[in-house]
Structures are given as C-alpha cells and as structure tokens.
N, C-alpha and C positions, 0 to 999 in steps of 0.2 A: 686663250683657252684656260679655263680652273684647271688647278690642281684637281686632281684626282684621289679620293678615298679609296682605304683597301677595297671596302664591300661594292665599288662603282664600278669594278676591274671590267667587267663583260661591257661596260658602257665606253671605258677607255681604247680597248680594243676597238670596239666597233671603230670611234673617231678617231682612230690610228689609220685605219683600214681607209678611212675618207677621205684622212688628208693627204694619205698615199694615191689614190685614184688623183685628187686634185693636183696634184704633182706629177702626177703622169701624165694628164691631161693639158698640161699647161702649155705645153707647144703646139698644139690644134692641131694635131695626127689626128689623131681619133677622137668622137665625139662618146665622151662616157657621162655626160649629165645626166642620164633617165637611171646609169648603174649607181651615181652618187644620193644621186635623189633617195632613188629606194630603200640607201643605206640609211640617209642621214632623217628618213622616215622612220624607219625601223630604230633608228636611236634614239630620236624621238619620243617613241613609242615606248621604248626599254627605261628611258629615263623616270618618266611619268609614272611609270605601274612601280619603279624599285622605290620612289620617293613616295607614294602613296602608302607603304604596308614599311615603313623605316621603327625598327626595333627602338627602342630607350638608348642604347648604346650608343645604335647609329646617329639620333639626334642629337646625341652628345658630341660625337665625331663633329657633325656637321656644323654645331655650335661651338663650336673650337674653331670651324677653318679656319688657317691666315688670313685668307682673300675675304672674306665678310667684311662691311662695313662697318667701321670705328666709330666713335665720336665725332672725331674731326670732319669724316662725310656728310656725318647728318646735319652737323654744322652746318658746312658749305652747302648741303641741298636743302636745308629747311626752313633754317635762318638766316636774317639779315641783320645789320647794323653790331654783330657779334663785338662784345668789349670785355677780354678777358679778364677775371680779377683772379688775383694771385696773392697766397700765404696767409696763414692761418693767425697773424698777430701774436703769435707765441712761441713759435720753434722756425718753422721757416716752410717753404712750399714745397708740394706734392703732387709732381706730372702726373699720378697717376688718376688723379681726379680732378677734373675741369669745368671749368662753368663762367658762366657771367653776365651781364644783360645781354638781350637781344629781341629783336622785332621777329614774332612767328605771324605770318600770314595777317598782317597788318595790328599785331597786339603786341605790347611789349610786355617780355615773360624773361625771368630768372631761369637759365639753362646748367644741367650738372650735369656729368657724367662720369664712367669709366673709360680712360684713353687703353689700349693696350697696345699700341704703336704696330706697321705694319712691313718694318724690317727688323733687323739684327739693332742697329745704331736706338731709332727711335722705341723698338721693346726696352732694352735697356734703360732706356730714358724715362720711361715711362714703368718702367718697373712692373711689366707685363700684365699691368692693369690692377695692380693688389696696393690698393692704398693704405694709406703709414697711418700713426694717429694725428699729426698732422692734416693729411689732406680730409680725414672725416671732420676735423675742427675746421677747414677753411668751409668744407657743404655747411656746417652749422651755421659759420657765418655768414657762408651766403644767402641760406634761407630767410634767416632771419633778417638781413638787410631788405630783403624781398618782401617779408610780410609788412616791415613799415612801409615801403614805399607800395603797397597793396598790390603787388605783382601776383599774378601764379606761376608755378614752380615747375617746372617738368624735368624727369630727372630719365638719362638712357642706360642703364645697367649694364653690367659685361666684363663683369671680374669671375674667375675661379677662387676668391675669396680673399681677406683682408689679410696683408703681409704678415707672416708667422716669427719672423725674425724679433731674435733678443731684443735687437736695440727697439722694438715698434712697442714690444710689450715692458719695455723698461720707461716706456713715454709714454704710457696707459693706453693702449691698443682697446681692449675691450672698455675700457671709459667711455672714450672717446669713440666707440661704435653705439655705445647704447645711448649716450649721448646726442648722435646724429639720430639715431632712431626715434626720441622722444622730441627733437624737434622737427621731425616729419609730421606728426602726430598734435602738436601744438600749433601748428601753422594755421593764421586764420583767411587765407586766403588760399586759392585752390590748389591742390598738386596732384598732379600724373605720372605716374609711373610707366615704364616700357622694359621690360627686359628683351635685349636685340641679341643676345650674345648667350654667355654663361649667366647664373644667377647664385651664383657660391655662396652659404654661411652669411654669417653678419656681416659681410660686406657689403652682400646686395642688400641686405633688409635696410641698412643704413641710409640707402638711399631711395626704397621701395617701400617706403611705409607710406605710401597717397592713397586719397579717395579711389583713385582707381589704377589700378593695375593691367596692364596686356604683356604678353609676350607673344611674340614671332611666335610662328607657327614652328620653327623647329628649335627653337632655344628650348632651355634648361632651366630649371630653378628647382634649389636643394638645399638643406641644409649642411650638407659634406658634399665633393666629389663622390661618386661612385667607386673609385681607386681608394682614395679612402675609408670609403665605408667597407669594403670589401676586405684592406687593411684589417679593421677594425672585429669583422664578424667572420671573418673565413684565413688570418694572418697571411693573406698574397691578396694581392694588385691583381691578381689573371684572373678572380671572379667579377670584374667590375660591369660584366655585362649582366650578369644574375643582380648584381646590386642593384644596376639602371634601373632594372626590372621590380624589382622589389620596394625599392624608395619612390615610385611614383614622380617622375621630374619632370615630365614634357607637358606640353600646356595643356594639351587635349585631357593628360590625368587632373593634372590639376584644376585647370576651369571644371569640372566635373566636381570637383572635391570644396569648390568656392572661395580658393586661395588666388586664382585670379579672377579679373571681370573681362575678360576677351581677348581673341585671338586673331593674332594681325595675320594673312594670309603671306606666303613669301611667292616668288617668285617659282615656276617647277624648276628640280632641283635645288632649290634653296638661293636666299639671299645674296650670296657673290658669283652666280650665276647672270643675275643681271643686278648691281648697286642701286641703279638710277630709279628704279621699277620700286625694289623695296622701302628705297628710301619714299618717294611717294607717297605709298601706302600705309606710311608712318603717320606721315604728314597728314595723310587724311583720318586718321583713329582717334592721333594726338586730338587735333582740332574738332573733331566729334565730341569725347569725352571733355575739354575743355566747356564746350556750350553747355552741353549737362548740366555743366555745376556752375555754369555763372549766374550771377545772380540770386546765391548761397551765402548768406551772411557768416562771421567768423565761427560765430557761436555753432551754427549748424552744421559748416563744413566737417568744424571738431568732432561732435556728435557721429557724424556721416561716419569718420575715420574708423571710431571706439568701438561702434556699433560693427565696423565690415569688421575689426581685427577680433572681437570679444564672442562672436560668433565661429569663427573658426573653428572647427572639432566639436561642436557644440551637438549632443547625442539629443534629437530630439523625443 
C-alpha cells in the first residue's frame, strides 16, 4: 500500500477501515465481502474524483512522492541492453545523473536521466537527484557521443533543481548547466524529453531542451520550487501553495501555455500507485514522439528545436 499524503487522509481512513474488516474476516466466522466491497468501492470512488480536481500544490506533493518511479525503473521496464557510462573526463562522476546506451523497443538510443534514489543510503548516493557540474558535463558528453554515432537521445527529468552547494558553484555550476543546455539544442539527431518527477530550474532545462517535451500528468516543471518562490515574494515557505498557484507548474498549465508538447496520463492516483502501468505509458509516448521525428535530418531537427524554444512567450 502507498504512503499516504496529507490531502489523501479521508482516502486513508477509508483503507484503514478495509484492511480492518479484512482482518476480521480472516478466520471465516463471518462473511463480510459485500461490506468490504462497498467500502473499497467507495474508495475507489473517493480516489478518483480527489485526483481529478488536485490543486498546483497538491501535484507537487504528488510529484515529490518517494514511492514514484526513478530512473533506474524506467530503466529496468523500458530498456534493454542498458551500458552505463560514467564520469565526465574532468572532475570525476555524478550519481546523480545517469545515462548510457541502450536498446528501446528494438532501436538503440543514448538514455539520461535524474536518479533521486529511493531509500536513505541510495538518496545520499545519489545526491537526492541535484546534479553537480560534473554530472551535467558527463550528459554533454554523453550526447555528444550519441550524436556521432547518430543515436537519439531521450532524457527522464526528476530533479528539484541543480545542487546549490559552494563547492558545485566553485566547479562552474551555472557553465556547465548552460552548457548542457546548448548541447541539447545542437544535437543533430533526435531527442525527447519526459519530465516523470519534479522539473526544477536549470537542472531540468539542462536536460529538457528536446524536440519534444511531455510530462506526467501530475509532475511539475518550474523554474524555482514553489517554497522558494514563496521564499522570495511573500519571505515564508507557508505561501508555497499560493506560489504553485501562481507560477503555473503542472502540465495541464503549461501544455496550454506551449512549454510542453503532451501529457502522459498516470495511472488514478498517480504513478506509484501502480509503477508497472506508468512506466508503460512512458514507453508508449517516448516511442510515439520518437517516430515523429525520424526521418529529420540534423539540419531540421536543429531548426525544429529553435523554432519550439524562440516561440515561447511570444505575444502574438
């Protein structure tokens, strides 16, 4: 069973209330199936309508959970022949961003991502998904590798944004983000974007600068936290649910606004409610948006890119 979010509590309850009948029931005294049924209808039922009408906040909550899938799932449910490449030829490597070749659905593609690890040991490890200047040097290199050997590029987002730390910004932090940014952008061969997670600041863009872009139905993409921004324009962290609101972050504002190109459907209740489900639906958008553009010479994809990013905000 998920963790449970604050705003889910009457959903919790209910499945308290279920798994207590089921435990009553378990010695075959009384036959209480039609009373569990009803409940677990009706939660059902309570699930669907609270995830249908889910505040900015809330999809931020939800795009945080632990239990979401990471990298490393989509990994294991999308790709095959996975061969991690590791360290950026200059400083040294960075868990918190991973990639390498691999075979999707019978093509071989250059794979990136944000890991945010999905205990205590591996968050650590992985540095809770905020990569150093480092690991955006090793995505450069990896792309690049990729464009010679004419791969396309598909990259999973799912950072709250690029590690803030002295020593990141004493190794050029912001270089080496806009750096990975402009070799999204030069890539002559195709790349896809996905945000599954969070989509924080120049972290994400570093890796989301593709032909095409999707995010989850309940992820985030922002250029600050909402705690931050809220920081920033009201000095406390407790307006962050007016900010969500405010900064337009969830996909549905944003595809609306032409900062993404589509919306992966999640699973009711959201993505780590069922992994295996979401990750599927991945699989099949990725590989959609992939056929799109095959067949896109370098010159055009470039073009393709300039043209989505140059149009942005653009008042007609």
């Amino acid at each position: 069973m998920p963790s449970f979010l604050d705003f889910e509590k009457p959903i919790a309850e209910l499945q308290a209330r279920i798994d207590e009948l089921r435990d009553t029931g378990a010695d075959g005294g009384v036959d209480i199936s039609a009373e569990i049924a009803k409940l677990q209808t009706k939660s059902d039922r309570l699930l669907k309508d609270t995830f249908a009408r889910l505040t900015p906040w809330q999809k931020t909550q939800v795009a945080r959970h632990p239990e979401r899938p990471h990298f490393k799932h989509y990994v294991a449910g999308l790709f095959e022949e996975f061969v991690p490449l590791a360290g950026d030829r200059a400083f040294g490597d960075d868990q918190a961003i991973l990639g390498g070749f691999a075979t999707f659905r019978g093509q071989r593609v250059m794979v990136l991502g944000h890991e945010k690890g999905d205990d205590t040991a591996s968050r650590l490890r992985h540095n809770f998904g905020m990569g150093k200047p480092e690991g955006y040097r090793k995505a450069i290199r990896l792309m690049e590798l990729a464009d010679r050997a004419r791969l396309p590029v598909l990259t999973l987002v799912d950072t709250s944004g690029a590690f803030p730390g002295i020593q990141a910004e004493e190794r050029g932090q912001a270089e080496a983000i806009a750096r990975s940014t402009e070799a999204c952008l030069a890539l002559g061969v195709p790349m896809v974007a996905a945000v599954v997670g969070e989509g924080g600041s120049g972290g994400a863009i570093a890796l989301a600068s593709g032909n095409r872009v999707l995010m989850f139905e309940h992820a985030v993409y922002s250029v600050i936290s909402p705690e931050g921004c809220a920081s920033i324009l009201w000095r406390t962290a407790d307006k962050a649910a007016d900010a969500a609101e405010a900064m337009k972050v969830t996909a549905q504002d944003l595809k609306s606004l032409g900062v993404i190109d589509g919306i992966v459907a999640e699973p009711v209740g959201g993505a780590h409610r069922d992994p295996a489900a979401a990750i599927a639906v991945l699989g099949d958008a990725l590989e959609a948006q992939l056929r799109d553009l095959t067949g896109m010479g370098g010159d055009a994809l470039r073009r393709d890119r300039r043209e989505k990013f140059l149009k942005m905000g653009r008042v007609a």
